[in-house]
DOKOL-375281 format. One line per 4 residues: number of its first residue (from 1); their letters; for each residue x, y, z of N, C-alpha, C. Coordinates in nm, 4 decimals, padded with zeros to 6 digits. Example, Ala and Ser with C-alpha at 12.3 -4.5 7.8 and 13.67 -1.06 7.14 Angstrom:
% residues 2
1 = AS = 01.3190/-00.5690/00.7800/01.2300/-00.4500/00.7800/01.3200/-00.3300/00.7800  01.2850/-00.2250/00.7080/01.3670/-00.1060/00.7140/01.2900/00.0030/00.7870
***
This chain:
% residues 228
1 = XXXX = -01.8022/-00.9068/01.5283/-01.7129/-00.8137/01.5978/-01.6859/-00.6920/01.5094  -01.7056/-00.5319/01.5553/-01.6552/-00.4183/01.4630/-01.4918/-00.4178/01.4749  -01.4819/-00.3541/01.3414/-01.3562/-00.3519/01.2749/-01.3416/-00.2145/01.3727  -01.1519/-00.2531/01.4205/-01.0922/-00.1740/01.4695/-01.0550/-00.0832/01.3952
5 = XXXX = -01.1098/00.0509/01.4183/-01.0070/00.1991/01.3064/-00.9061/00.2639/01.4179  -00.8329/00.3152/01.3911/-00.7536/00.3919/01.4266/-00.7263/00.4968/01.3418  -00.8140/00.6454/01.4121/-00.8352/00.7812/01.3886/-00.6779/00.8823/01.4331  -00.6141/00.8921/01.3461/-00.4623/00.9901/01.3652/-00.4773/01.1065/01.2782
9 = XXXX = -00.5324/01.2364/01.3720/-00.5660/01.3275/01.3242/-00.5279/01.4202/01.4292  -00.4849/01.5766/01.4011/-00.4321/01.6204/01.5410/-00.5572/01.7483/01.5688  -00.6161/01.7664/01.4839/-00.7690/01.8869/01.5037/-00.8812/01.7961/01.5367  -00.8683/01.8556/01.7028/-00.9751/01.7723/01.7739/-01.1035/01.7773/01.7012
13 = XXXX = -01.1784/01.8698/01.6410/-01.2295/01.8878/01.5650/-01.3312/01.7932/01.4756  -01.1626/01.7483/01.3589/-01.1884/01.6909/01.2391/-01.2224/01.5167/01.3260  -01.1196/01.5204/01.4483/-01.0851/01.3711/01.5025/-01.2316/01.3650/01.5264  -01.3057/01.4262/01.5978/-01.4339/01.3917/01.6930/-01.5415/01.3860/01.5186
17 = XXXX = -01.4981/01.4121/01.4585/-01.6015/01.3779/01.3436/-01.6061/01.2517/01.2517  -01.4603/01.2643/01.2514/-01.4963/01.1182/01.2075/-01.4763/01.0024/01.2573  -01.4616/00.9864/01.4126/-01.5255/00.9589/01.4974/-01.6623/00.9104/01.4699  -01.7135/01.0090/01.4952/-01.8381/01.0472/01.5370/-01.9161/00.9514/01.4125
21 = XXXX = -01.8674/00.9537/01.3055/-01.9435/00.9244/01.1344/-01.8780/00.7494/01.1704  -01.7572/00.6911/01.1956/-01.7457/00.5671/01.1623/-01.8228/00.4820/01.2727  -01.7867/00.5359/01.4324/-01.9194/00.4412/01.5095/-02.0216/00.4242/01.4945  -02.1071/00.5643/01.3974/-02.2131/00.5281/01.3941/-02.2568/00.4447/01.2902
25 = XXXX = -02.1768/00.3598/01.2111/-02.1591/00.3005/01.1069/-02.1070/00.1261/01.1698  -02.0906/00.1541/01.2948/-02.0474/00.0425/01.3388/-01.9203/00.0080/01.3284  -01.8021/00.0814/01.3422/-01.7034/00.0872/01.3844/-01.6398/00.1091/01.4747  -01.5249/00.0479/01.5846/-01.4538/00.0372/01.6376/-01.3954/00.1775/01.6597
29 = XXXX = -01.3406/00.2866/01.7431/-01.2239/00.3392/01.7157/-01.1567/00.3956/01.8328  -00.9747/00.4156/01.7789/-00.9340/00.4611/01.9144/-00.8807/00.5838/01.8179  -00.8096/00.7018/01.8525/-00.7756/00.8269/01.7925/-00.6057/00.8406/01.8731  -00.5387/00.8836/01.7986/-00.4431/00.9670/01.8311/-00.3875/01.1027/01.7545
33 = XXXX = -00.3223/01.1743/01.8523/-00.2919/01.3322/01.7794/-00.1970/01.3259/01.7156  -00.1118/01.2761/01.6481/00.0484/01.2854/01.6179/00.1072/01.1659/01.5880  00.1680/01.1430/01.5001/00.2535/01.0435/01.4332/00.3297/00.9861/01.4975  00.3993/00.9841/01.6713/00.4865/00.9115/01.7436/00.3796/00.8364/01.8335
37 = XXXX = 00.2505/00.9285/01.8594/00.1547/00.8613/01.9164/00.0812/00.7294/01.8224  00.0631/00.7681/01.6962/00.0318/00.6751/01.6068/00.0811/00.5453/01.6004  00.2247/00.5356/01.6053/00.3022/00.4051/01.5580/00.3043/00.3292/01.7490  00.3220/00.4324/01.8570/00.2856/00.3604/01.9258/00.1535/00.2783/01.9577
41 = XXXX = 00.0959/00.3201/01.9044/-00.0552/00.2536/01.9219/-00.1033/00.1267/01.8758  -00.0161/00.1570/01.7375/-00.0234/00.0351/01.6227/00.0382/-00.0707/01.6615  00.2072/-00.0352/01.7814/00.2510/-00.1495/01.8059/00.2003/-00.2290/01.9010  00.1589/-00.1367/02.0050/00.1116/-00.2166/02.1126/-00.0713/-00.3068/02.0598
45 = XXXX = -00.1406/-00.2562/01.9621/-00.2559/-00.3683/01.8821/-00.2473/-00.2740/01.7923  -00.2626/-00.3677/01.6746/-00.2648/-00.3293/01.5601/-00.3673/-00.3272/01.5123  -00.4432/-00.1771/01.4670/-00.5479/-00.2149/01.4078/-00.6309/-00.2495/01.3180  -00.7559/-00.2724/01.2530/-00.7867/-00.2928/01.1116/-00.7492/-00.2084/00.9835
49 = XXXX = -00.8036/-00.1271/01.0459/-00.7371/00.0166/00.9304/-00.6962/00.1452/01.0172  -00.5785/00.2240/00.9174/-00.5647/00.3591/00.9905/-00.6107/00.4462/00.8935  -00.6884/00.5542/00.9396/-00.7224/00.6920/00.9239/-00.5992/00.7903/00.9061  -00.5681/00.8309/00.8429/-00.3976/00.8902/00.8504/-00.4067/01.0606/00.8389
53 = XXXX = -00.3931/01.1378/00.9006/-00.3899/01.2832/00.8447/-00.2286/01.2762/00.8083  -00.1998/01.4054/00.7135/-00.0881/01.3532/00.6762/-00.0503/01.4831/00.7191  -00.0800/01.5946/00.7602/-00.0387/01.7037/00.8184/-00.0212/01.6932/00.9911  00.0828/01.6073/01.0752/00.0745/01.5573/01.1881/00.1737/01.5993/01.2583
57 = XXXX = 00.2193/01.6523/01.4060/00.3048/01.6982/01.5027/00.4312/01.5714/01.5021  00.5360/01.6175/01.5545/00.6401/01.5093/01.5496/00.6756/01.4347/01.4243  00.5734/01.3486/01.3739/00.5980/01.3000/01.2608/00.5054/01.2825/01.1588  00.5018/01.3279/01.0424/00.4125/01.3291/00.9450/00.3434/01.2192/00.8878
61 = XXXX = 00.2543/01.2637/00.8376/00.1719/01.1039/00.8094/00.2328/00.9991/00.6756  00.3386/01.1349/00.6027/00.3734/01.0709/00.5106/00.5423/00.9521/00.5505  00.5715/01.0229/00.6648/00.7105/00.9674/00.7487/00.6412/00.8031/00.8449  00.5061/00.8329/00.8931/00.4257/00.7222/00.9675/00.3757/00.6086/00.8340
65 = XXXX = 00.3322/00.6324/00.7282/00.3089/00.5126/00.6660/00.4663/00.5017/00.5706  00.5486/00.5399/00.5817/00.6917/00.4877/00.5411/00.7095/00.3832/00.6073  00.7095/00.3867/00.7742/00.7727/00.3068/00.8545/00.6664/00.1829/00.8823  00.5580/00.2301/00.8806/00.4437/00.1258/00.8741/00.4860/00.0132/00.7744
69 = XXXX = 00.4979/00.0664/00.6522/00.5147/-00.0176/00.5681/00.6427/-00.0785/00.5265  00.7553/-00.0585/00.6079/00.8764/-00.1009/00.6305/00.8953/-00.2014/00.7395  00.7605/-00.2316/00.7930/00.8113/-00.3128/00.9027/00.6863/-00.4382/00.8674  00.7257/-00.5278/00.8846/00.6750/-00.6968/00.8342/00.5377/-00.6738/00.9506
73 = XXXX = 00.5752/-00.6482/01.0853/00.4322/-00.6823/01.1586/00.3055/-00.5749/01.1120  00.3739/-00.4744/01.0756/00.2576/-00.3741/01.0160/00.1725/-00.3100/00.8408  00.3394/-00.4132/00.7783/00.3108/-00.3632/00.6346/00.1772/-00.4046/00.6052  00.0634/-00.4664/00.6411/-00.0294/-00.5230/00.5589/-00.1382/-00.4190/00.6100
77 = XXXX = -00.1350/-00.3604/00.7374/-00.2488/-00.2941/00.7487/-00.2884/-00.1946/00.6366  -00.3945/-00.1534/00.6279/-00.4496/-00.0744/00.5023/-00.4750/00.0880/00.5610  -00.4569/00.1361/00.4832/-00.4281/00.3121/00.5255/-00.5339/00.3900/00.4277  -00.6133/00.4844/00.4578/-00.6769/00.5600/00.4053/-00.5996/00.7243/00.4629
81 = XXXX = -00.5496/00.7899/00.3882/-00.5211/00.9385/00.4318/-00.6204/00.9936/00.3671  -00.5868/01.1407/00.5119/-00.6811/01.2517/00.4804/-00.5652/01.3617/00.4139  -00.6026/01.4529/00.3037/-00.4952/01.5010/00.2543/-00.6216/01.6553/00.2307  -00.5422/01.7801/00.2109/-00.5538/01.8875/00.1718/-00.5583/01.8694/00.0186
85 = XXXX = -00.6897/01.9561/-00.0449/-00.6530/01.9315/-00.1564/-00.5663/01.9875/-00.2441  -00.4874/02.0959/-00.1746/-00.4007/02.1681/-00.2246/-00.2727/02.0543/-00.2525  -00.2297/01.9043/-00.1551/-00.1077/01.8622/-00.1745/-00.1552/01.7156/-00.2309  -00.1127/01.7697/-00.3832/-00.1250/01.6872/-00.4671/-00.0094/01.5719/-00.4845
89 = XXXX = 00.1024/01.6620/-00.4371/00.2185/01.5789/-00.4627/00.2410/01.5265/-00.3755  00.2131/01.5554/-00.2194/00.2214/01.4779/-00.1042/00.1301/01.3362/-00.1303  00.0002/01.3428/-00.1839/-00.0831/01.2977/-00.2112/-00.0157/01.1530/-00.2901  00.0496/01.1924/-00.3762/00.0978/01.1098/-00.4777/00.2137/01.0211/-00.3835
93 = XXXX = 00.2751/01.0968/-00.3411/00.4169/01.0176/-00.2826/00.3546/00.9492/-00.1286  00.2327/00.9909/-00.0978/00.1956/00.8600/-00.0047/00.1441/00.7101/-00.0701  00.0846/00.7745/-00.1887/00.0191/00.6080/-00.2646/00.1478/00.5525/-00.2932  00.2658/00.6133/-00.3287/00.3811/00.5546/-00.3455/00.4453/00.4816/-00.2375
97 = XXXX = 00.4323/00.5765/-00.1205/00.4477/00.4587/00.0148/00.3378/00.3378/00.0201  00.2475/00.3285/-00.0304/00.1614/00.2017/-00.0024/00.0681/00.2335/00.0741  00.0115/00.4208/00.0915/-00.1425/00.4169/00.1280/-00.2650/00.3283/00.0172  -00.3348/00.3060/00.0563/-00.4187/00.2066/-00.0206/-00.5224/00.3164/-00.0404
101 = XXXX = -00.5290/00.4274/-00.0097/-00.6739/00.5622/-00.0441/-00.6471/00.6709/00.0225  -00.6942/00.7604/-00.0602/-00.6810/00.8956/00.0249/-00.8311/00.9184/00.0244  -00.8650/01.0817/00.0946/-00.9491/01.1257/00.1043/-00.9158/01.3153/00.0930  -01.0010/01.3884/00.0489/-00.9103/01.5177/00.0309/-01.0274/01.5846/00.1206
105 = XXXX = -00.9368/01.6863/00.1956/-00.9978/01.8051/00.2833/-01.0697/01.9300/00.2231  -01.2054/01.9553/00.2299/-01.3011/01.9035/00.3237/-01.3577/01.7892/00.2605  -01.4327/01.7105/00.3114/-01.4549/01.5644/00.3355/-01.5940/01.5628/00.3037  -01.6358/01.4788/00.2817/-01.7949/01.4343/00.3124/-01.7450/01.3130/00.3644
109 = XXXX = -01.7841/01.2896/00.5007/-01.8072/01.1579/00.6382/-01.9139/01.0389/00.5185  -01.9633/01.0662/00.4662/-02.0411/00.9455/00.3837/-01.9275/00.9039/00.2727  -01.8525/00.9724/00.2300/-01.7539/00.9577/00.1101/-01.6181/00.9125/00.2318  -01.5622/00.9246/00.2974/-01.5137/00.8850/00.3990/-01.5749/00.7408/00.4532
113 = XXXX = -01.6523/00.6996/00.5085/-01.6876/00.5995/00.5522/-01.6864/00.4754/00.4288  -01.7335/00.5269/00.2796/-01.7226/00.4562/00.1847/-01.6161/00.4037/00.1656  -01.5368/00.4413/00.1725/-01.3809/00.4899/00.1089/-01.3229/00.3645/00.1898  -01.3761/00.3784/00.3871/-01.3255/00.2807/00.4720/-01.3688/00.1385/00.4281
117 = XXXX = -01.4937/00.1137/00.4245/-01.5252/-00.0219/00.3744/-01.4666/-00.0857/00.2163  -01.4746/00.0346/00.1331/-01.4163/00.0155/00.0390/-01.2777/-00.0922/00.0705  -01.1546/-00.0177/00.1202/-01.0262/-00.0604/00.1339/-01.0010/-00.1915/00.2304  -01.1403/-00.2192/00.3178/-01.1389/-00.3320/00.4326/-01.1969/-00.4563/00.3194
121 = XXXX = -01.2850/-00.4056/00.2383/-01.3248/-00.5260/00.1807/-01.2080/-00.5850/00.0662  -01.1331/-00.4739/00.0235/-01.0051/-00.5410/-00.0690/-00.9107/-00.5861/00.0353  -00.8537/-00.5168/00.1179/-00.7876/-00.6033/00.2205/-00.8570/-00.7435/00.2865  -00.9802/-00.7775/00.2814/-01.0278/-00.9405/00.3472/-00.9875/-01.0025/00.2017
125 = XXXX = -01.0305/-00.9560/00.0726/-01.0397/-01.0254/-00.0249/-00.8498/-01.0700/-00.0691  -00.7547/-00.9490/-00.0323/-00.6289/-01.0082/-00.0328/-00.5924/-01.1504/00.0875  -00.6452/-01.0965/00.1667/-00.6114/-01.2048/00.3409/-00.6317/-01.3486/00.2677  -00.7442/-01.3654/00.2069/-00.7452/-01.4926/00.0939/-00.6801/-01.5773/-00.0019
129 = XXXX = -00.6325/-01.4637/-00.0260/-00.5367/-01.4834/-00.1464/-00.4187/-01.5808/-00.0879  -00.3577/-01.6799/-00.1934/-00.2645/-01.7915/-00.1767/-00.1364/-01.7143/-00.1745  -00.0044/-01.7622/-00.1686/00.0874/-01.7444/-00.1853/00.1452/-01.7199/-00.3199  00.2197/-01.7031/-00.3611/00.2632/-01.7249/-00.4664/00.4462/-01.7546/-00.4833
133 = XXXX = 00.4114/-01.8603/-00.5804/00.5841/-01.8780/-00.5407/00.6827/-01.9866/-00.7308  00.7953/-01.9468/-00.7169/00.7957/-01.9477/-00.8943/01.0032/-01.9291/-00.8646  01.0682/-02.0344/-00.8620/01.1706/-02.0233/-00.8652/01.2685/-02.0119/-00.7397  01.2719/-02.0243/-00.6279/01.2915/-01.9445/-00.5105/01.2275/-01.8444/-00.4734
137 = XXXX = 01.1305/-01.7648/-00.5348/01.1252/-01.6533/-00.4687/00.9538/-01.6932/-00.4296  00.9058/-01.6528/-00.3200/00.7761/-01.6843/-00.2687/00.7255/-01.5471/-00.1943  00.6097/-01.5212/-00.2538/00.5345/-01.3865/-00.2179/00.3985/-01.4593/-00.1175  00.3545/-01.3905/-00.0284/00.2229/-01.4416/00.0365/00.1714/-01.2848/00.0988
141 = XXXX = 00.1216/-01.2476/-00.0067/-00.0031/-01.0996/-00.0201/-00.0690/-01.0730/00.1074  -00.1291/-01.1857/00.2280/-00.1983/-01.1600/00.3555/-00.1092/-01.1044/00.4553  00.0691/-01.1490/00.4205/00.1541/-01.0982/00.5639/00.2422/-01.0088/00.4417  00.2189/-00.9818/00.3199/00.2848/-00.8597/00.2814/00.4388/-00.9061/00.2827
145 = XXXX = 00.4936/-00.9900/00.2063/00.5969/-01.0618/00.2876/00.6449/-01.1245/00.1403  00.8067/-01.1352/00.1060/00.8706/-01.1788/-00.0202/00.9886/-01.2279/00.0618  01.0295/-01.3401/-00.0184/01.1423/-01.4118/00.0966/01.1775/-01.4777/-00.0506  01.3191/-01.4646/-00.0680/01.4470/-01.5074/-00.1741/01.5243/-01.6624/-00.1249
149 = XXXX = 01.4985/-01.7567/-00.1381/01.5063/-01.9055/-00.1166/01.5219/-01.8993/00.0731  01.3972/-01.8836/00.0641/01.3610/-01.8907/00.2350/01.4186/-01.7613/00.3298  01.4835/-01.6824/00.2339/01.5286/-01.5303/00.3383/01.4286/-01.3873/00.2984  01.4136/-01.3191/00.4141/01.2988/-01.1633/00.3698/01.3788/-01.1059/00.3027
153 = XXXX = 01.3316/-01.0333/00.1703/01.3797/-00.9480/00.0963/01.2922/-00.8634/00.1189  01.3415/-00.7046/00.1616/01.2254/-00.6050/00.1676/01.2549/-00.5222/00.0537  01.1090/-00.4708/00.0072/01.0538/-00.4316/-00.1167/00.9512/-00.3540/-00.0567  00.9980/-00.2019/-00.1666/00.8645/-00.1099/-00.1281/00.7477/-00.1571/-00.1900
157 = XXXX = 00.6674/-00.0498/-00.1289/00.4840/-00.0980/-00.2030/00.4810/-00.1483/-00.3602  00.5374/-00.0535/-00.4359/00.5302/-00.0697/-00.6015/00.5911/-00.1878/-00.6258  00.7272/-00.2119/-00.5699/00.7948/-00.3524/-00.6234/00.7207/-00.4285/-00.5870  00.6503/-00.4746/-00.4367/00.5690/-00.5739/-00.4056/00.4953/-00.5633/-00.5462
161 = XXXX = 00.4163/-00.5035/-00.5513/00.3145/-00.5142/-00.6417/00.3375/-00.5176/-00.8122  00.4583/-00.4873/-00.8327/00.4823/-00.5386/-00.9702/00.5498/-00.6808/-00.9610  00.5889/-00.7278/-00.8620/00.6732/-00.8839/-00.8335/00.5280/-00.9628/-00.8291  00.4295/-00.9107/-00.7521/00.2875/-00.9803/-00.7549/00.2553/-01.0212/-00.8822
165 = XXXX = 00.2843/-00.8767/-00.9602/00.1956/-00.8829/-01.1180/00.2723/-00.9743/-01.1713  00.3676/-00.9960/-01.1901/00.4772/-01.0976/-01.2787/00.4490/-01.2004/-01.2328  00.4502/-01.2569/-01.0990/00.3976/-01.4134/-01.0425/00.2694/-01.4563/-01.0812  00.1664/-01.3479/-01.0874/00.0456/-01.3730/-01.1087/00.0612/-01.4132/-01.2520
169 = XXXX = 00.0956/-01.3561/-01.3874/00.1338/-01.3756/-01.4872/00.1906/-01.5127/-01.5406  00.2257/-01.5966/-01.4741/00.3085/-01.7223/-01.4935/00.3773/-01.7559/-01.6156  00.4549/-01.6610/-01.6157/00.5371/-01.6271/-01.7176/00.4927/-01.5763/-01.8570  00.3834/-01.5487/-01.8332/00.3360/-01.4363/-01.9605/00.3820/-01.2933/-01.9765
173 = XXXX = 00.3922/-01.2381/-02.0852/00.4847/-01.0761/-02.0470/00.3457/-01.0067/-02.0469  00.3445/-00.9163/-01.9368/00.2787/-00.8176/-01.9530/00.3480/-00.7251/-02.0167  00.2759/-00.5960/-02.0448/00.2906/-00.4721/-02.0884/00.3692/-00.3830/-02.0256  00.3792/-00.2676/-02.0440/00.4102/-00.1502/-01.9327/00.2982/-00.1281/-01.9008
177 = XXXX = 00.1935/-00.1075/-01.9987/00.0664/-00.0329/-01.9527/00.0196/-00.1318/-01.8391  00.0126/-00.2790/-01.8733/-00.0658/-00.3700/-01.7963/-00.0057/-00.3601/-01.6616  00.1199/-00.3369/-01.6669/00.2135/-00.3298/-01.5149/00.1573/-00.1747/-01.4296  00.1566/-00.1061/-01.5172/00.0949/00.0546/-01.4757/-00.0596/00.0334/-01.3859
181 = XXXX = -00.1248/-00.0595/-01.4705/-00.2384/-00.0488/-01.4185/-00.2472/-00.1512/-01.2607  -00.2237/-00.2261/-01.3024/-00.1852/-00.3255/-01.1360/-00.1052/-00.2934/-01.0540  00.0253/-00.2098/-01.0621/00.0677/-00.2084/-00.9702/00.0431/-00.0177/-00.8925  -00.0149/00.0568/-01.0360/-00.0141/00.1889/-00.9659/-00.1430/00.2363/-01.0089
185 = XXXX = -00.2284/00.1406/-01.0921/-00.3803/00.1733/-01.0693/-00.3859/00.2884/-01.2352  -00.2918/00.3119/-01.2676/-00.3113/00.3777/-01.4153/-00.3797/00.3322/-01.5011  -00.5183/00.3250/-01.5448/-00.4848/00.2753/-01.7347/-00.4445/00.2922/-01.8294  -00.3521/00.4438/-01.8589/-00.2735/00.4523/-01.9586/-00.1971/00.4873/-01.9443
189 = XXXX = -00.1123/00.4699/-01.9998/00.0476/00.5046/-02.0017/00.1122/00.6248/-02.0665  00.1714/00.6935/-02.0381/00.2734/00.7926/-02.1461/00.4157/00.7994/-02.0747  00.5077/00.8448/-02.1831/00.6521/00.7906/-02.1648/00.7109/00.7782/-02.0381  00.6597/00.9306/-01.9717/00.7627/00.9466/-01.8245/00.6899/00.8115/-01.7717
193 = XXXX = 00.5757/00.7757/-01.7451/00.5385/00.6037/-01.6662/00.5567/00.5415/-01.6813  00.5897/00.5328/-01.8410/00.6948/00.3809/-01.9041/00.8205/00.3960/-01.8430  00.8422/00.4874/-01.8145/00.9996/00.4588/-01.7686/01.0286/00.4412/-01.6402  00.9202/00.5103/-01.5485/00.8812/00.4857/-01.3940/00.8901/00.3221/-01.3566
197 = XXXX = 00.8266/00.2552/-01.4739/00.7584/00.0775/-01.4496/00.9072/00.0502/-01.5024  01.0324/00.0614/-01.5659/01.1429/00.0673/-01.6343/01.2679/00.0896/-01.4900  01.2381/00.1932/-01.4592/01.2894/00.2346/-01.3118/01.2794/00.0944/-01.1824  01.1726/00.1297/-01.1717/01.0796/00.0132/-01.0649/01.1419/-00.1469/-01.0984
201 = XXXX = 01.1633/-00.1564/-01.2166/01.1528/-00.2860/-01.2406/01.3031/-00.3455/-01.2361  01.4037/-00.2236/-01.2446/01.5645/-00.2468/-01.2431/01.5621/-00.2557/-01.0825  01.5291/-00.1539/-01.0181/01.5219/-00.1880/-00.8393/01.4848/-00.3324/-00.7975  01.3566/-00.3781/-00.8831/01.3485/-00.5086/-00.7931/01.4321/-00.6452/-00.8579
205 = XXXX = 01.4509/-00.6174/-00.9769/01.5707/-00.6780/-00.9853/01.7036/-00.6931/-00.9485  01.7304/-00.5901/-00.8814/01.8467/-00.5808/-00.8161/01.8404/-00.6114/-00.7083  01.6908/-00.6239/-00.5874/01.6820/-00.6556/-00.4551/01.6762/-00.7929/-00.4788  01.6403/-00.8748/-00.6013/01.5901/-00.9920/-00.6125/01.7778/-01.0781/-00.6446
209 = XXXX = 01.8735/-00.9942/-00.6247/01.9723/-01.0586/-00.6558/02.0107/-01.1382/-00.7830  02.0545/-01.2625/-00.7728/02.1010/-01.3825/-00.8871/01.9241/-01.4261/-00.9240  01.8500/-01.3837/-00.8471/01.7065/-01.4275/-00.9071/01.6571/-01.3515/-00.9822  01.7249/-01.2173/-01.0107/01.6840/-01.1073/-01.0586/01.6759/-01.1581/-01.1905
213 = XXXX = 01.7240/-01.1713/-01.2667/01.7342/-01.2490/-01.4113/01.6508/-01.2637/-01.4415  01.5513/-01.3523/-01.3989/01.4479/-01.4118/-01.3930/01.3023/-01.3040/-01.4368  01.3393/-01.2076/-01.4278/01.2437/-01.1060/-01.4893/01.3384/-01.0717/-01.6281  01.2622/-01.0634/-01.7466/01.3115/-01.0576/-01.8682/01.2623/-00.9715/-01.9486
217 = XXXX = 01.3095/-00.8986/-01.9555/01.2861/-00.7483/-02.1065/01.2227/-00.7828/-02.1922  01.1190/-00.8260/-02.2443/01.1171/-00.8661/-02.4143/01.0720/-00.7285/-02.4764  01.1432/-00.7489/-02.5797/01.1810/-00.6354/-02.6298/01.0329/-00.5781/-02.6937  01.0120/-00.4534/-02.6651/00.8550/-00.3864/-02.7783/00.7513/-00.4712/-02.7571
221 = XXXX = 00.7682/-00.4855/-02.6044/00.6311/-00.6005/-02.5547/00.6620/-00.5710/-02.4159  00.7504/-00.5967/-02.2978/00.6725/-00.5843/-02.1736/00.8372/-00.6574/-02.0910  00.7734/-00.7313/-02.0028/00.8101/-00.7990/-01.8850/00.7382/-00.9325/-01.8770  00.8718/-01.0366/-01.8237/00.8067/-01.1353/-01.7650/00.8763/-01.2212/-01.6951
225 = XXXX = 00.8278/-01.3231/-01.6275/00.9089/-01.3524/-01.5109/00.8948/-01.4779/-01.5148  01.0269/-01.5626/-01.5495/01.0796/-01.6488/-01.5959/01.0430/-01.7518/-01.4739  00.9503/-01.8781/-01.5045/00.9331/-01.9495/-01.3619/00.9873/-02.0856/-01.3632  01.0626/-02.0607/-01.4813/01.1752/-02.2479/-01.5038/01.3121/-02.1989/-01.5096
***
């Protein structure tokens, strides 16, 4: 069966092209113009991946994968935006919402189509992935989903993914750098990111409540997450 895309682009244009580049690749797709059209689409079937322009009527692409990823039935789908290469910083503060790839304007449809399989094959290879669970708190990576002695705790993209890195860890401290690189794809670090993973890491301790503890400072070494 082809993987469902969903094309949200509002230049009929750009839509009919890449279009045009993922069916013939053997993809699925339905298109919409605009970001209110988008989330309706998604609710009524959700599809494999979205195509995201982030320059969109009504609501922006960067306002559409906020809410995407705020809501349990949709957080897991995987998002590729199309971005201008002029907005770097838009750029940045969507991977911060939990786009999983961008793509920058103008495009190559072969670098585009890559890009799609790329992010479908890490999304099947997460769908696999076990649960994880260490004290009360239980993460399961396929429904995108953290629950505090059987209740949802919601957590943006980064906390998911540094609460991942610490479970995965089983109580070993990672680094800052090591946290940088798993949860925001960095390999190196300099101060303002140490303090970003420093930032990040007081938030999910604080969503994580009386469990919060349980993540531990060690000092001139890292983080780690206490599973006794």
């Amino acid at each position: 069966m082809s993987r469902d895309i969903l094309v949200v682009e509002d230049e009929p244009d750009i839509r009919r092209l890449v279009v045009f580049h993922l069916e013939r690749e053997g993809f699925s797709c339905r298109t919409a113009g605009g970001g209110a059209a988008a989330l309706r689409e998604i609710r009524a079937r959700a599809p494999d991946l979205v195509v995201l322009d982030l320059m969109l009527p009504e609501l922006d692409g960067l306002e559409v994968c906020r809410q995407l990823r705020a809501d349990p039935r949709t957080a897991a789908i995987p998002i590729v935006m199309l971005t201008a290469k002029t907005d770097e910083v838009d750029r940045i503060v969507g991977l911060e919402l939990g786009a999983d790839d961008y793509v920058a304007k103008p495009f190559s449809p072969k670098e585009l189509v890559a890009r799609v399989r790329a992010v479908l094959r890490r999304s099947a290879r997460v769908e696999a992935e076990p649960r994880l669970a260490a004290g009360g708190v239980v993460l399961e990576p396929a429904r995108h989903q953290v629950t505090l002695d059987g209740q949802p705790v919601t957590l943006t993209p980064k906390e998911f993914q540094l609460l991942r890195a610490l479970l995965e860890a089983s109580g070993r401290v990672l680094s800052r750098e090591q946290l940088l690189e798993r949860a925001w794809g960095y390999a190196r670090a300099d101060e303002i990111e140490s303090r970003t993973v420093d930032v990040h890491v007081r938030r999910l301790r604080s969503k994580l409540g009386h469990k919060g503890d349980r993540i531990v400072t060690v000092k001139s070494a890292g983080y780690r997450f206490d599973t006794e």
